[in-house]
C-alpha positions in Angstrom: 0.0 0.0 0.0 1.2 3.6 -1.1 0.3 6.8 1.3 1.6 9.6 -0.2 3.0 12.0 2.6 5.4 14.4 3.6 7.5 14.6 6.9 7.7 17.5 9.8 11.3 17.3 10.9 10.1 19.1 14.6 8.1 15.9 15.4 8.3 12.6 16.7 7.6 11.4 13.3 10.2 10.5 10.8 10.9 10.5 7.1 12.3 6.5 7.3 10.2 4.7 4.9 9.5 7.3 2.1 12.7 7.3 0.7 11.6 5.4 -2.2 8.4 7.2 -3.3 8.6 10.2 -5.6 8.1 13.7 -4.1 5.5 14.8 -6.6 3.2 12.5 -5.2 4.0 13.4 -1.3 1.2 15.3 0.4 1.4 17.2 4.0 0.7 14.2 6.3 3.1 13.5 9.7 4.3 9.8 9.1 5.9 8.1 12.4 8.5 5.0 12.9 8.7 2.8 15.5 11.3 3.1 18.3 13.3 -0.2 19.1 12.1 -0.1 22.5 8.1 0.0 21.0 9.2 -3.3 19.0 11.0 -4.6 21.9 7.4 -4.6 23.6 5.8 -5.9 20.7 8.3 -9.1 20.5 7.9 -9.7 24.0 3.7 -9.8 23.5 3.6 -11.7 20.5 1.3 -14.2 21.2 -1.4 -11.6 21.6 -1.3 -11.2 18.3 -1.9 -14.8 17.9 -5.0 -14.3 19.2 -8.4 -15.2 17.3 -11.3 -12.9 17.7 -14.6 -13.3 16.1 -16.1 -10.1 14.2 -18.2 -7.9 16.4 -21.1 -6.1 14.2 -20.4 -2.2 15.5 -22.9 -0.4 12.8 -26.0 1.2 14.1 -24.7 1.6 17.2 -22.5 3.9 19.5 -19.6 2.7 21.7 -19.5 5.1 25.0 -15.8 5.2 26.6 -14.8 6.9 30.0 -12.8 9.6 27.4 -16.3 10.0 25.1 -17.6 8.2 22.6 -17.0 6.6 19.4 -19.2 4.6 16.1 -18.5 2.8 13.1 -19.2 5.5 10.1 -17.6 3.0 7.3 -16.3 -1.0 7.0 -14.8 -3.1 4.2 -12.8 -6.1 4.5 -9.8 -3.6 3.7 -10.3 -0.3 6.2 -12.5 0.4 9.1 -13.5 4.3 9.7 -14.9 5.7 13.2 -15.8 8.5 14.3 -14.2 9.8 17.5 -15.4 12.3 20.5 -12.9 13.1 23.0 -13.3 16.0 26.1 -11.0 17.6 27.3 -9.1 15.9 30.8 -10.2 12.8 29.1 -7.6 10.5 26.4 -7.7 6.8 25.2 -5.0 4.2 26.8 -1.3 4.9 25.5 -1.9 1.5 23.4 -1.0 0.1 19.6 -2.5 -2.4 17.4 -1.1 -5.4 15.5 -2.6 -6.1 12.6 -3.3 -2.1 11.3 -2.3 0.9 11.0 -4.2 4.1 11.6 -4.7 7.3 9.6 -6.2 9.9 12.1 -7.8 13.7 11.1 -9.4 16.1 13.4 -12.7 17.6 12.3 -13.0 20.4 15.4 -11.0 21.1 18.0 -7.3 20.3 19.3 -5.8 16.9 19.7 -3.1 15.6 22.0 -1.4 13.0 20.3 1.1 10.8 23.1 3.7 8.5 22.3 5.8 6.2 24.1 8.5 8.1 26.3 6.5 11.1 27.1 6.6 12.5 23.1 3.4 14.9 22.6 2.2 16.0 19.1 -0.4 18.6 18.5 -2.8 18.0 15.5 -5.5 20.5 14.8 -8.4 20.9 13.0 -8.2 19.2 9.2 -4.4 18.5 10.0 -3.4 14.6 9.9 -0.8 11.8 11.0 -0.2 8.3 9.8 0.4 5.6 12.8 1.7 2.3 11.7 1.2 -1.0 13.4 3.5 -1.4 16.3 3.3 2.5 17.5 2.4 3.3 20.8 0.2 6.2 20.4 -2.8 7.7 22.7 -5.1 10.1 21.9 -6.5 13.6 24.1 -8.4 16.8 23.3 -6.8 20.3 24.2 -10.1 22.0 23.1 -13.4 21.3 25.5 -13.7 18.3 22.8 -12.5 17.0 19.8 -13.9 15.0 17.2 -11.6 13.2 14.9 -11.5 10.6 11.9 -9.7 7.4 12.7 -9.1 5.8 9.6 -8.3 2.0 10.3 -5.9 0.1 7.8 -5.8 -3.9 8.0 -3.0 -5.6 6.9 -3.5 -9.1 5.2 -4.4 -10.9 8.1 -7.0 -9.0 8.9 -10.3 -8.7 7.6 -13.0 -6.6 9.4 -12.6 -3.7 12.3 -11.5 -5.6 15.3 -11.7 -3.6 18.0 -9.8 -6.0 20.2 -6.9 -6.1 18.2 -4.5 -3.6 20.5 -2.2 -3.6 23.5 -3.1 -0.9 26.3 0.8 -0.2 28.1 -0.7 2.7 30.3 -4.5 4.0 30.6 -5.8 6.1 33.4 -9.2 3.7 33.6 -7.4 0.8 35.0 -7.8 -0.9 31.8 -4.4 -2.5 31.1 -5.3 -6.1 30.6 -9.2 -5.4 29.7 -10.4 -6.2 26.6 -12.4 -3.2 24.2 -15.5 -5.2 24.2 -15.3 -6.0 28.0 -14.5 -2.0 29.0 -17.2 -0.4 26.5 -20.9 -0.1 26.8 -22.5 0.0 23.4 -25.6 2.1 22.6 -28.4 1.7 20.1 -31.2 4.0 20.6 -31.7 7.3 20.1 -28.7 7.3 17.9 -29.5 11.2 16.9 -28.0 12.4 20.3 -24.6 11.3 19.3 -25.0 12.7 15.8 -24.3 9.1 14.2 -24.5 8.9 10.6 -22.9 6.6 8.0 -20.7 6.9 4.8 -22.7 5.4 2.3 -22.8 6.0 -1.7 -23.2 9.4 -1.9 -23.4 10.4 1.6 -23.1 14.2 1.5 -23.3 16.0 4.6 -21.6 18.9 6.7 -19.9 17.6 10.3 -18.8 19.9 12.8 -18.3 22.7 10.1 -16.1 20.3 7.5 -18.0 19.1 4.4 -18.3 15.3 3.8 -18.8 13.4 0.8 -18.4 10.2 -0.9 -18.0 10.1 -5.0 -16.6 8.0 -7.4 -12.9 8.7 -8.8 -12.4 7.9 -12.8 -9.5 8.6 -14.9 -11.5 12.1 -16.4 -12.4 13.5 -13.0 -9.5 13.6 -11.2 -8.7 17.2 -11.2 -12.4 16.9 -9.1 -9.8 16.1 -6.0 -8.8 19.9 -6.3 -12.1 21.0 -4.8 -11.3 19.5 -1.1 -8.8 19.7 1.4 -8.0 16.1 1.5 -9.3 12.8 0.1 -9.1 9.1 0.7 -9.7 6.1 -1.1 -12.4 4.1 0.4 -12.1 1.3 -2.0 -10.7 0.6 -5.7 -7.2 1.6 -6.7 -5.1 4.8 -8.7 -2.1 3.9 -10.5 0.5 5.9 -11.5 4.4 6.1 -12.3 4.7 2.5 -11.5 3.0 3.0 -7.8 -0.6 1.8 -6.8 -2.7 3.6 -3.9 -5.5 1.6 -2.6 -8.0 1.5 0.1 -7.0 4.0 3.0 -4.5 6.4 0.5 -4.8 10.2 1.0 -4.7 11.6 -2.8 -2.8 14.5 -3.2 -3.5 18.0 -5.0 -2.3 17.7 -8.4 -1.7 14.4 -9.2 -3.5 14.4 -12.3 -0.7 15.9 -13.7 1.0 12.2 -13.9 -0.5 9.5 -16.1 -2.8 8.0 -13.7 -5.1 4.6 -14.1 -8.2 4.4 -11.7 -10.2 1.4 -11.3 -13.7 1.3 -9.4 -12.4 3.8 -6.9 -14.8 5.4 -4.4 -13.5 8.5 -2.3 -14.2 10.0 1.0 -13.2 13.9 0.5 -13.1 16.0 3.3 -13.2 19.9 3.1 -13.2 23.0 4.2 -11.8 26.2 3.2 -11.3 28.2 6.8 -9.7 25.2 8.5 -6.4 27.1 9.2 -8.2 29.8 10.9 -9.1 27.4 13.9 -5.3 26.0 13.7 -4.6 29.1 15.4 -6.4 28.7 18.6 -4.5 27.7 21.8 -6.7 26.8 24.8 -4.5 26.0 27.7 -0.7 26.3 29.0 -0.1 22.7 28.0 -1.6 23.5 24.5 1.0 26.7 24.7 4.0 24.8 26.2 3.7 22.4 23.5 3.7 25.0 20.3 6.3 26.9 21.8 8.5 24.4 21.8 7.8 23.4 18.1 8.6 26.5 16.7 11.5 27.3 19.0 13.0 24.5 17.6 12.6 25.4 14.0 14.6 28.7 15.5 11.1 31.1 15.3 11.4 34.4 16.6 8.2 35.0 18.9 6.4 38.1 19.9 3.6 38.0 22.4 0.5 40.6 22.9 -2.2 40.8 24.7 -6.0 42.6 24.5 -9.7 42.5 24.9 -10.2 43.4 20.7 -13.9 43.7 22.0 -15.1 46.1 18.8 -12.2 45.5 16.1 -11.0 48.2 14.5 -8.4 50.2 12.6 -6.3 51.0 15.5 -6.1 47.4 16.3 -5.1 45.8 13.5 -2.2 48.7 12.7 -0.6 47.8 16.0 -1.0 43.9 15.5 0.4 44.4 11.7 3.5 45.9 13.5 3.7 43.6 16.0 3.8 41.0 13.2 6.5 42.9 11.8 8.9 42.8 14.7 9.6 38.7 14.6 8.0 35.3 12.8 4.9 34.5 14.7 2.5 36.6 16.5 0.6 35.0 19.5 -2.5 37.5 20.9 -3.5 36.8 24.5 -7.3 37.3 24.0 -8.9 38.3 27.1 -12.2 36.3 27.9 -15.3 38.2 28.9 -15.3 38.0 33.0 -11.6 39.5 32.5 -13.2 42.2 30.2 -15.8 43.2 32.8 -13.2 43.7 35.4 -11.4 45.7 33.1 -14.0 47.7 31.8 -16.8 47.4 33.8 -20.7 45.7 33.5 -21.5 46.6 29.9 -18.1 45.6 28.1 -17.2 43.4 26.3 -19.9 44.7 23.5 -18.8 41.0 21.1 -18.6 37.8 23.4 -15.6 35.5 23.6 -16.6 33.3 21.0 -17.5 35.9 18.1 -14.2 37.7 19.0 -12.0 34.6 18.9 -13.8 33.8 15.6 -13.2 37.3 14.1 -10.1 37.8 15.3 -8.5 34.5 13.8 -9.7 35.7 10.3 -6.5 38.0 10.6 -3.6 36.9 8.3 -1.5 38.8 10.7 -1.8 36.6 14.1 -0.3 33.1 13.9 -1.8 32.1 17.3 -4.8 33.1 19.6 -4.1 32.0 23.4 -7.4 31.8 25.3 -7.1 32.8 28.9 -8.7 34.6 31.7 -6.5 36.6 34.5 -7.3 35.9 37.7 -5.9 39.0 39.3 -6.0 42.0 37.0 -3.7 44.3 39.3 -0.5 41.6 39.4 -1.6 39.5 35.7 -0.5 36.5 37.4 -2.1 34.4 34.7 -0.9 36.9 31.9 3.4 36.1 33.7 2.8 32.4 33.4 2.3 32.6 29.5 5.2 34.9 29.4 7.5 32.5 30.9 6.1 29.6 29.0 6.2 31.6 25.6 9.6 33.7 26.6 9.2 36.1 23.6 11.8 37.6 21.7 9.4 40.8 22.4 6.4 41.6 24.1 4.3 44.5 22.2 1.7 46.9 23.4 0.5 50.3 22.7 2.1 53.6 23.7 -0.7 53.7 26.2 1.7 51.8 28.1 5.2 52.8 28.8 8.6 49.7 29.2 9.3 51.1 32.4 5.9 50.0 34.2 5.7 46.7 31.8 8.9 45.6 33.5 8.3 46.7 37.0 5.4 44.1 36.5 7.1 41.4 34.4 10.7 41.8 35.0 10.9 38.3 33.4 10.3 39.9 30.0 14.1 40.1 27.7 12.3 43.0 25.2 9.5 45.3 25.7 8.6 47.5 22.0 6.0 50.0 22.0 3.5 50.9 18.9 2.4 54.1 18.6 -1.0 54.1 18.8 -3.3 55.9 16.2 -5.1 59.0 17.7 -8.9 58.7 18.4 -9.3 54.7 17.5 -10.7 53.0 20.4 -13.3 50.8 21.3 -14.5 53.6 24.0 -14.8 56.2 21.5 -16.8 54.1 18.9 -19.4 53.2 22.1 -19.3 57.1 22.6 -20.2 58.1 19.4 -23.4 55.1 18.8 -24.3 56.6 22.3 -24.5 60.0 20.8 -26.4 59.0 17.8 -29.6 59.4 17.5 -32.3 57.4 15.9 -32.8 58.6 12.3 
């Protein structure tokens, strides 16, 4: 089997086993390897993989975990699909499987991918990772929940979606040497609560904001695969320079371009055009600690900010377009409502949290939005602990503020720049003049 994919250096993941496919076919999908001591565990537990289980039948029905929930959306005797739920505080056991690998993408929300000696991964909304068989992997939600695709692969000694085919190392449910069927309850009414649906022919629906549908792939309507974000072969195969992608492939942009033979090929495309927009959205310190050190390591210059942004206006977005200007990425510490009430009394913030965060990450200029509340708005206790985790190359604020206070307060801080702010353009004046207005 061919998956076409490209390889993040910053990761856990590795480029081992793509030296021999061609990089015109690669497409932007993390790909990890196995560590010896991962296969050390997996020679050691053989025998479980020895073992015979007989098919469960999982459709029309919803499997409730201690981490959320989960359903069959699609089988074939080649890949199993399901639909995952995870809340936040919640994750699945730190486990791997023997006889598949696994091809995960999250459709809202922030995953917490774990591996085996303490690794973390981040994967937000629309982005994927490929886990082969063997790979310790566990799964957790930064974001109040997170629903993801888990695309299941079988090898050949596999045939159907068996959920008892895995090896739990650590789990936080006491379910080391449990079975999935034994540490599951299954439900099958009122289906409609969990949002269940199915990927039949033609299924064409809109999930948790990302479009879904299933087509059929022929040799004159490939450039179709253009129209999505990704797609996935659900079952057939696409030939071309000499390599074959079947059941469980991601299709990349483009590859029309080569001479390319298709034969009875369905396709699950996913897509949405805004997906980056919610890539930007950081919800806790763990979330933060965990980009920081990603792009730190790629050598990323960081600046930090901080605001309420409760009307938008001109004023703000010249000072964060300067900000942006002074290093790589630009992270805004967007205060929440309760902090914007202390601030600015019983009537502010004018926009709530969530249409601010969603207007605010529409703004080419800010790479990340940290969510976060203060807890003590004279000492910004909560504001210094993102400081220290972030440790910016600068910290920016308006010339409403002045270095020598900023660093009385956060003497933590290595640069302080101030940006001139543009006379008259504030959120206060705008409320003054619609106060002064009449009715017409």
């Amino acid at each position: 089997m061919i998956i076409y994919f490209s390889w993040r250096k910053e990761s856990n993941c590795s480029s081992e086993g793509l030296r021999n496919k061609p990089l015109s076919l690669i497409m932007s999908t993390q790909y990890c390897t196995i560590k010896n001591n991962e296969l050390q565990i997996i020679k050691n537990n053989m025998k479980i993989s020895e073992e015979i289980h007989e098919r469960k039948e999982y459709a029309n029905m919803v499997c409730v975990k201690p981490w959320g929930y989960e359903f069959l959306v699609y089988e074939s005797k080649k890949i199993g699909i399901w639909f995952l739920k995870i809340v936040k505080g919640q994750k699945t056991s730190l486990h791997t499987h023997f006889h598949k690998d696994t091809l995960l993408f999250v459709i809202s929300g922030s995953a917490k991918i774990s591996f085996i000696d303490g690794e973390e991964q981040e994967l937000s909304v629309l982005q994927s990772i490929y886990i082969p068989k063997y790979k310790f992997h566990g799964i957790g939600s930064f974001a109040p929940e997170t629903y993801l695709l888990e695309i299941e692969i079988f090898d050949s000694s596999a045939s159907f979606t068996d959920k008892n085919d895995l090896l739990r190392i650590d789990d936080q449910y006491h379910r080391k040497t449990t079975g999935y069927e034994s540490s599951v309850n299954t439900v099958s009414e009122n289906l409609e609560n969990y949002n269940h649906f199915m990927l039949d022919s033609g299924f064409k629906n809109t999930i948790e904001s990302v479009d879904f549908l299933v087509w059929e792939l022929t040799s004159d309507n490939l450039k179709e695969i253009d129209k999505y974000t990704h797609t996935v072969i659900l079952n057939g195969t696409l030939s071309t320079d000499g390599l074959v992608a079947k059941e469980g492939s991601l299709l990349k942009k483009g590859i029309y371009n080569n001479p390319c033979s298709v034969t009875k090929c369905t396709v699950l495309s996913l897509n949405r055009i805004d997906y980056q927009e919610d890539c930007k959205i950081i919800y806790d310190k763990e979330h933060l600690q965990l980009r920081c050190n990603k792009l730190k390591a790629d050598g990323k210059r960081i600046v930090l900010t901080s605001g309420c942004f409760d009307i938008l206006h001109v004023g703000h977005i010249h000072n964060i377009k300067r900000a942006k200007e002074l290093g790589d990425v630009l992270m805004v510490c967007l205060s929440n409502d309760e902090q914007i009430k202390k601030l600015k009394g019983d009537t502010r913030p004018v926009n709530n949290y969530e249409d601010r965060i969603n207007l605010f990450k529409t703004i080419s200029y800010v790479d990340s939005i940290i969510l976060y509340s203060e807890n003590n708005i004279e000492s910004e206790e909560t504001l210094g602990d993102i400081m220290k985790i972030v440790d910016p190359y600068t910290w920016v604020k308006g010339s409403d503020y002045t270095p020598s206070v900023i660093f009385e307060k956060h003497p933590y801080l290595k640069n302080v720049s101030i940006v001139s702010n543009i006379e008259n353009k504030s959120t206060t004046n705008i409320i003054r003049k619609i106060n002064n207005t009449k009715d017409v």
